[in-house]
C-alpha positions as a printed Julia matrix, in Angstrom:
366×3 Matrix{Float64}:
 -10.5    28.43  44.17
  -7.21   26.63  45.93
  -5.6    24.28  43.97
  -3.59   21.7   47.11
  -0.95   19.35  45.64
   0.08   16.49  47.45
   3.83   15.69  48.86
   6.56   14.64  46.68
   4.63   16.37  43.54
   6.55   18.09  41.17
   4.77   21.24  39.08
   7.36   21.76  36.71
   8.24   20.93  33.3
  11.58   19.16  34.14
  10.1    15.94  36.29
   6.49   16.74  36.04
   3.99   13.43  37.39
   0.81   12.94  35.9
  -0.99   14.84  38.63
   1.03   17.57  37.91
  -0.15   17.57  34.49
  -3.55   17.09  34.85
  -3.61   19.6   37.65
  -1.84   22.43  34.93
  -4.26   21.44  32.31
  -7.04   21.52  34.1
  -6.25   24.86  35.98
  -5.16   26.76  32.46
  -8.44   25.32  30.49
 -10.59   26.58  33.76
 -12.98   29.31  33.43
 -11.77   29.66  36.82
  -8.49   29.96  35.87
  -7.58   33.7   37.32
  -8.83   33.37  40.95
  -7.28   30.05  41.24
  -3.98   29.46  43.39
  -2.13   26.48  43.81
  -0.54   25.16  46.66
   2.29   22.78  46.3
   6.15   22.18  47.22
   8.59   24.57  46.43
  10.82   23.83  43.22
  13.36   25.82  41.32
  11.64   25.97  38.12
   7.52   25.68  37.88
   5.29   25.94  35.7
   4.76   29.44  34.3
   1.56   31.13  34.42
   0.13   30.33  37.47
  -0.66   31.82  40.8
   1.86   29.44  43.4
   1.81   29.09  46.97
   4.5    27.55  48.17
   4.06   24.72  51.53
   6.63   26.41  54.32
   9.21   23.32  54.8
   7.42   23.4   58.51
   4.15   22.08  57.4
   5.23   20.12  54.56
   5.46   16.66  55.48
   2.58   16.41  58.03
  -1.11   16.04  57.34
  -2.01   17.97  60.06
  -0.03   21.06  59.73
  -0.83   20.86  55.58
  -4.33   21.27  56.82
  -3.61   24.3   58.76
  -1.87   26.32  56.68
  -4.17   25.98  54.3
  -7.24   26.43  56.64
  -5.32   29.39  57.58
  -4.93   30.67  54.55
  -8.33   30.43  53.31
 -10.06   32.38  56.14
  -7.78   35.16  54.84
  -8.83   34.91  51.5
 -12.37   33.1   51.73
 -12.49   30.87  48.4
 -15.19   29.13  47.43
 -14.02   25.7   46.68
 -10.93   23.63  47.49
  -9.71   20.81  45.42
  -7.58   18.71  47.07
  -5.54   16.56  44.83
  -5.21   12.47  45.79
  -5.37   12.39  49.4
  -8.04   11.98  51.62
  -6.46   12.78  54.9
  -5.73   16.12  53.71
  -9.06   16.53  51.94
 -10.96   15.86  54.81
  -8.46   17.8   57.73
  -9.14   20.77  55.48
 -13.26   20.41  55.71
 -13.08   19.68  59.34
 -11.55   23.28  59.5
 -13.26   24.72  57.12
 -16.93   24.08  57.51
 -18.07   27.0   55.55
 -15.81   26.2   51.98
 -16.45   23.04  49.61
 -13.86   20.92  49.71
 -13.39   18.46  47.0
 -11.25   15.5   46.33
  -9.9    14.74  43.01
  -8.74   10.89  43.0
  -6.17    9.4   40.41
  -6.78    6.09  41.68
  -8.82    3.19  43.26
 -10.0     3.8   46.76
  -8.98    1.55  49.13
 -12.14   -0.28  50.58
 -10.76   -3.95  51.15
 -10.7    -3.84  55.11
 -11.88   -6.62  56.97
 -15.18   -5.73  57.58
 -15.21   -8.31  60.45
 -12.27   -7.92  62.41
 -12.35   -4.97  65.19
  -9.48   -3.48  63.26
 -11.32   -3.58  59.97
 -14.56   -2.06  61.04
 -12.62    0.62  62.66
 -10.72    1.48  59.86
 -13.55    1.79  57.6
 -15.51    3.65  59.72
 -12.79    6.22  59.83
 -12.49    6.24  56.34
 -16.24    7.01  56.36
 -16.14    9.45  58.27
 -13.59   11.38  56.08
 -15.83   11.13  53.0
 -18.79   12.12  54.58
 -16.88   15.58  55.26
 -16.43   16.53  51.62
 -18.84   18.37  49.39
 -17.86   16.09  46.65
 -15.57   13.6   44.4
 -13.94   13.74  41.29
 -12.66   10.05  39.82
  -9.88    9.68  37.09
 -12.5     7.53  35.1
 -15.73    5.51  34.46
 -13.95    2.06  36.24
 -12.71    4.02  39.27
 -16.22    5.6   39.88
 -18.07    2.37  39.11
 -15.4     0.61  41.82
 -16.14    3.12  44.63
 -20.11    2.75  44.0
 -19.73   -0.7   44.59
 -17.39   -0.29  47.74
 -18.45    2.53  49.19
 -22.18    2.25  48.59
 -23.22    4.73  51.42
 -21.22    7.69  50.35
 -24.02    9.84  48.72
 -21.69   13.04  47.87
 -21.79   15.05  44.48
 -19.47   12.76  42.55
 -18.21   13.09  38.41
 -16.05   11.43  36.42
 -13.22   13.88  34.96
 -10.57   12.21  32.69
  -7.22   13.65  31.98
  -7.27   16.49  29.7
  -4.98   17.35  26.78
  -4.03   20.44  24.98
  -3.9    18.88  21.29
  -3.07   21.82  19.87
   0.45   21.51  21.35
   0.88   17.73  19.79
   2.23   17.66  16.68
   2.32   13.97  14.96
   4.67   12.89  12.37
   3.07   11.83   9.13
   6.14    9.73   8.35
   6.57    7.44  11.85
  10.3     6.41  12.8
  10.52    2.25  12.52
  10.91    3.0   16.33
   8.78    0.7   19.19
   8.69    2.95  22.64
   7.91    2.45  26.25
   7.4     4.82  28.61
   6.62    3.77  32.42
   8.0     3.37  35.92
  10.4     0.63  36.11
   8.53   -1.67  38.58
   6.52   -5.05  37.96
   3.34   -4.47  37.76
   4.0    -1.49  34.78
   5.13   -5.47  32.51
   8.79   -3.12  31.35
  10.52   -6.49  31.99
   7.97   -8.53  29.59
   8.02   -5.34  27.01
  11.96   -6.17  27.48
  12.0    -9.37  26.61
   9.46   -8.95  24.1
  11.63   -6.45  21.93
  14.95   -8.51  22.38
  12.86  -11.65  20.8
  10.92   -9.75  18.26
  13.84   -7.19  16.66
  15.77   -9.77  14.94
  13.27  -10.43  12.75
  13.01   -6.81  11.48
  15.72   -5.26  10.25
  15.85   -1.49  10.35
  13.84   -1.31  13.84
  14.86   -0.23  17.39
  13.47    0.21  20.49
  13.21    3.38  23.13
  12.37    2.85  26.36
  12.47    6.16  28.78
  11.31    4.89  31.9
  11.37    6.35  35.6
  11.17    5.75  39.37
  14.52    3.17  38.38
  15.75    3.5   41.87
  12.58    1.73  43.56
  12.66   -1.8   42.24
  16.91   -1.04  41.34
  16.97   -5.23  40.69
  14.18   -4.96  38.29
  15.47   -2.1   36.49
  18.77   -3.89  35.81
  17.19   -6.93  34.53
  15.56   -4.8   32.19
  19.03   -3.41  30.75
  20.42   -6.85  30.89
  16.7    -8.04  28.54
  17.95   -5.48  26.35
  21.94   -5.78  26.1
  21.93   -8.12  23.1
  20.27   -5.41  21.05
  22.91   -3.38  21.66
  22.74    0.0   19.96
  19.22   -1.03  18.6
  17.87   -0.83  21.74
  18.12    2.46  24.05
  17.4     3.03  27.69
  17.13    7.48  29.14
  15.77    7.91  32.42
  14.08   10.43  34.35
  13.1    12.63  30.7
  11.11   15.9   31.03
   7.47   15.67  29.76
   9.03   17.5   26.6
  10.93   14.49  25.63
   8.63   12.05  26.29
   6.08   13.58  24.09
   8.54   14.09  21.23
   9.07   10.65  21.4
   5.01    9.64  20.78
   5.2    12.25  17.97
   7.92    9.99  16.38
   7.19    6.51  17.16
   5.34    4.34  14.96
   4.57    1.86  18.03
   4.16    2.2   21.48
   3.41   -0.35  24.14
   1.44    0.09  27.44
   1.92   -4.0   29.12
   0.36   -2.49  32.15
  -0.07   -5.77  34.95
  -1.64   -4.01  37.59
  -5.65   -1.92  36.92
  -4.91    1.32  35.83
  -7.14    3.69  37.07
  -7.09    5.66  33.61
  -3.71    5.2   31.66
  -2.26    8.86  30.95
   0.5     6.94  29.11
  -1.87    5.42  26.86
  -3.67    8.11  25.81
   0.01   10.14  25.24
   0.56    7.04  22.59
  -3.15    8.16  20.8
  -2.23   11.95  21.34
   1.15   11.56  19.75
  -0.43    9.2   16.85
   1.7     6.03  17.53
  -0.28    2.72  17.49
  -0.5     1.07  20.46
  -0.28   -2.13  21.78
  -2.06   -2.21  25.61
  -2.94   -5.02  27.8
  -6.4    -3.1   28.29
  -6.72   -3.51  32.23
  -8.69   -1.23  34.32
  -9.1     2.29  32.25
  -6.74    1.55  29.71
  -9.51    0.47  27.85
 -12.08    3.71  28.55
  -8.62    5.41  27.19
  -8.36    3.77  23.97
 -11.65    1.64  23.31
 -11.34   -0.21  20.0
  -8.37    1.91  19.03
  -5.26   -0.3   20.1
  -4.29   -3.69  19.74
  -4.67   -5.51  22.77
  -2.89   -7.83  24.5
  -4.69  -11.62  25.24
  -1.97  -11.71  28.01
   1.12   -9.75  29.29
   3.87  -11.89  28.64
   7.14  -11.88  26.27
   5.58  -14.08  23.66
   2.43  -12.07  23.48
   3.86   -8.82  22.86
   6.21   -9.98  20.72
   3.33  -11.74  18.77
   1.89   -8.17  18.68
   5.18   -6.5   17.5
   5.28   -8.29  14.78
   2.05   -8.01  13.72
   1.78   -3.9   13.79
   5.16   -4.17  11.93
   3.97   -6.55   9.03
   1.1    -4.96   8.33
   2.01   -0.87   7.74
  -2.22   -0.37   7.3
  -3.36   -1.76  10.67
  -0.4     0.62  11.83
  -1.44    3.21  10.48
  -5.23    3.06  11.15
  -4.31    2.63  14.63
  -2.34    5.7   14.8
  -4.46    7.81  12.9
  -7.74    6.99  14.38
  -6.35    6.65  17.95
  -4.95   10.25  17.48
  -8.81   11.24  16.52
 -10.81    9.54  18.81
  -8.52   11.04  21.87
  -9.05   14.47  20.22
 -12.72   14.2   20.2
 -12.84   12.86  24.09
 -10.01   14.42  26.03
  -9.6    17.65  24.98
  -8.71   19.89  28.0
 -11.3    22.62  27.02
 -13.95   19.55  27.18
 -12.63   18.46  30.97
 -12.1    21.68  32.03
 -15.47   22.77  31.29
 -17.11   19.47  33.0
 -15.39   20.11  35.93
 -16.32   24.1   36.45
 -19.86   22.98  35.55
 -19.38   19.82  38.7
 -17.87   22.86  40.99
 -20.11   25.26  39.94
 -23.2    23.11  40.86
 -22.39   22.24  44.53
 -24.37   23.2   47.26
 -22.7    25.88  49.49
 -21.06   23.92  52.28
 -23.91   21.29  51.35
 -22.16   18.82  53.8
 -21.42   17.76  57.43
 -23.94   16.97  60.41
């Protein structure tokens, strides 16, 4: 089996995305596991443990020449499946030149479908878009909302399709029977993650309870650099109660969900799944989530959620979790087991060798 990573990925413990990590649990939890190599960019320290091809700088940053290689590559060594990770182009350059090998495309998000079906433009579009699909041998979604979202879009794509959710290795989380009076968010410094409105929220709710701080280890600072600095400046008053790192290894991040007696997820935008929630449940923090998309399918009745995302509603939510230690506490501890008894890696892993193991042999393409 190949294993194709797409561009600006990094499979390595030090700055590791969640593709990365669903891609290395996955793999290691695979039955498939030996005779699988994975293609990705070239980085000084990966991931140990796992057969690595590394793109040539020639071919990485073109669709095209991506597709080559690996087409190239696998009439050498004739696997039976390849699993391209995220993007369709790629997914479906690679079946065009491989019309004997399944080629499969694992999405981590919602599939684009809102073209304007009646402008030339539109029609065109989606027609191409089509026609990429309708290559593959089949489709792996993040979750239940992002397959039930491409039913209703795509209603004519009638590929092998399953729903595979991120997989953890619990027995590598470890959390703290005694939580730290500590309230952390982890995210991408942009809008539509609500870090601004988690900001704002902690600077209006800490005052009010002595012997708490915030964490907030957030990433991607550089994109929205304006938003990132009104974050700092929401949490300046705070001073040393409040703490900012950036850019943290997976390592430190999960540390920190081990610790934490609270964790907040203010998501604006529909997650597809919400890895970050389901790190709070893993770790045993309680969480406070504003439930959109598959943050929900993540965490089900076991977070508090969030009637809107907005500075006076988490707050509100803050200091609920804080002043009563029980609901705290039932929401860590049964969050940590109901994540345990869904999203084990051994559980995913085996769904999706069963879902590869059950397509037709090049059972595609006309």
């Amino acid at each position: 089996m190949f294993q194709v990573m797409p561009r600006r990925m990094y499979f390595g413990p030090s700055r590791a995305t969640s593709i990365d990590l669903c891609v290395r649990d996955l793999v290691r939890a695979s039955r498939f596991a030996p005779s699988t190599r994975i293609f990705a960019e070239r980085i000084e320290e990966p991931f140990e443990g796992f057969d690595l091809s590394y793109f040539p700088t020639s071919v990485r940053s073109r669709t095209y020449s991506r597709a080559n290689y690996i087409a190239k590559v696998a009439r050498e060594q004739r696997p039976d499946v390849i699993v391209v990770q995220a993007h369709l182009p790629t997914a479906a350059a690679i079946a065009w030149r491989c019309p004997d090998v399944n080629v499969v495309l694992h999405t981590h998000n919602f599939q684009k479908s809102n073209y304007n079906r009646r402008s030339i433009p539109g029609k065109i579009h989606r027609a191409l878009k089509l026609g990429r699909y309708r290559r593959l041998a089949g489709l792996i979604h993040v979750s239940e909302a992002c397959a039930r979202d491409f039913a209703a879009a795509w209603p004519d794509i009638t590929i092998p399709q399953a729903v595979i959710y991120n997989g953890f290795d619990f027995s590598e989380w470890r959390p703290a029977e005694i939580r730290e009076p500590e309230i952390l968010c982890v995210g991408r410094a942009i809008a539509t993650k609500g870090i601004i409105d988690a900001a704002q929220a902690v600077a209006q709710a800490l005052p009010s309870h002595p012997g708490w701080r915030a964490r907030f280890i957030l990433s991607t600072v550089k994109v929205e650099p304006e938003y990132f600095e009104a974050v700092r400046s929401a949490l300046a008053p705070l001073g040393e109660r409040a703490q900012i790192e950036i850019q943290q290894p997976f390592s430190v991040v999960k540390e920190a969900y081990e610790r934490a007696a609270i964790a907040l997820v203010p998501s604006k935008w529909v997650e597809p799944f919400g890895r970050t929630a389901l790190e709070a449940h893993a770790g045993g923090a309680a969480l406070i989530s504003s439930g959109t998309g598959g943050l929900r399918e993540a965490s089900q009745e076991h977070a508090h959620y969030l009637h809107d995302v907005s500075p006076g509603a988490i707050a509100e939510a803050i200091d609920t979790l804080i002043a009563s230690p029980e609901l705290r506490e039932k929401l860590g501890r049964d969050g940590a087991a109901w994540s345990r008894t869904r999203f084990s890696t051994g559980q995913q892993a085996a769904r999706l060798d069963e879902f590869l193991g059950s397509l037709p042999r090049a059972a595609r393409r006309n």
